[in-house]
C-alpha positions in Angstrom: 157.3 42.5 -54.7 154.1 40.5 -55.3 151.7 40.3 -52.3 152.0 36.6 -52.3 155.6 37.2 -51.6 155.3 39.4 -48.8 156.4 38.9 -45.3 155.3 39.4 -41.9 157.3 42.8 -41.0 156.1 43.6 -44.3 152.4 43.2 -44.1 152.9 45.2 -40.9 154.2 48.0 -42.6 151.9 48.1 -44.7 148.9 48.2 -42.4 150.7 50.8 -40.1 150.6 52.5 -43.7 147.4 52.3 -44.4 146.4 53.4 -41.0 148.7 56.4 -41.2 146.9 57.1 -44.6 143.5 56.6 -43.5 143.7 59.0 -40.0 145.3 61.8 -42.0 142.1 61.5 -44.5 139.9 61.8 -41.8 141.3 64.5 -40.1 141.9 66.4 -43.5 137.8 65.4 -44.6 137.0 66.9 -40.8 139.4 70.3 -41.1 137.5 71.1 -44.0 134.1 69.7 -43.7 133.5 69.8 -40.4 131.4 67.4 -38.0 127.9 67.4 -39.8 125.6 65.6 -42.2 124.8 61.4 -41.1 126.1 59.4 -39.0 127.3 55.8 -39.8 130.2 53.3 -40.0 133.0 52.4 -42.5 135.2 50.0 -43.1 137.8 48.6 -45.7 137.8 45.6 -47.1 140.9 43.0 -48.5 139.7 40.0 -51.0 141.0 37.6 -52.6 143.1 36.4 -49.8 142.3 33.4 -48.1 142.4 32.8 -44.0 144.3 29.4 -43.9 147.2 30.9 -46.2 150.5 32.4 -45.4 149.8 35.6 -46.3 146.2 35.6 -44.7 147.7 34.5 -41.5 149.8 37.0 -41.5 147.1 39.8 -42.4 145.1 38.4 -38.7 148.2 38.4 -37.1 148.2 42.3 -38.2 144.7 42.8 -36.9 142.5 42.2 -39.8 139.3 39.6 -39.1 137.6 37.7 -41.6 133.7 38.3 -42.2 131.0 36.4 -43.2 131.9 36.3 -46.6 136.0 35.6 -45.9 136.7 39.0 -47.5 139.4 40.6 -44.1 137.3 43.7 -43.0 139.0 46.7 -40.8 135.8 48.8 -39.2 136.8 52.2 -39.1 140.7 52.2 -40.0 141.6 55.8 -39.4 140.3 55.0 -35.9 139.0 59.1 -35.7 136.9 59.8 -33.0 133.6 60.4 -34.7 130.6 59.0 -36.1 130.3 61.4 -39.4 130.0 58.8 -42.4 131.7 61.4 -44.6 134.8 61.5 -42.4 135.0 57.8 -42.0 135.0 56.9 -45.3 137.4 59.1 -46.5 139.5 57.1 -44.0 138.5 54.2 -45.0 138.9 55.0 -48.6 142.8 56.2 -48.0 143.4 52.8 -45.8 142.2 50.8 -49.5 144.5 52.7 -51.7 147.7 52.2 -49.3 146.8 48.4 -49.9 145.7 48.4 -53.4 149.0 50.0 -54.2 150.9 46.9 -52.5 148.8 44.9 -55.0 145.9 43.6 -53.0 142.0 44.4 -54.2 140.7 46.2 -51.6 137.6 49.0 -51.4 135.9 51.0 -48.8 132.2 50.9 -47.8 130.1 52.2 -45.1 126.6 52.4 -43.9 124.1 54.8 -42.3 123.0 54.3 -38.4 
């Protein structure tokens, strides 16, 4: 099933997926890294899917927003309690795969506070 063919019990599957994915990264990156190093956020980003579309409807419906650049951006989708940039990417990193395994581009990125 293509992504364009999706629906919306589906897409939420998917994204309560990728945030399963993403918050057992996290904890796993924390277990065995610990709570050091820089602090920061992270995010995961979906392109190529356009707002005003079925599918990108349904993705806000889920809880994704739309940034400046109409790319749908989840800040911090493992949701773990920290501020570690390590930890948060890894999450964030996880919560791309689930989707770029259902066929959407996705990636992770992050900066330092």
């Amino acid at each position: 099933m293509t992504a364009l063919t999706l629906t919306q019990e589906q897409v939420n599957a998917i994204v309560q997926e990728a945030r399963t994915e993403a918050r057992k990264a996290a904890e796993a990156y924390r277990a065995q890294y610990g709570d050091r190093d820089a602090c920061g956020f992270a995010w995961t980003n979906i392109y190529k899917v356009k707002g005003n579309t079925k599918l990108g409807k349904m993705l806000k419906k889920a809880g994704s927003e739309q940034d400046y650049s109409r790319a749908f951006q989840v800040w911090n989708p493992s949701k773990f309690p920290c501020q570690n940039i390590d930890t948060l990417e890894a999450g964030a990193r996880a919560y791309a795969a689930v989707f770029k395994k259902h066929g959407f581009k996705a990636c992770a990125g992050s900066r330092l506070d």
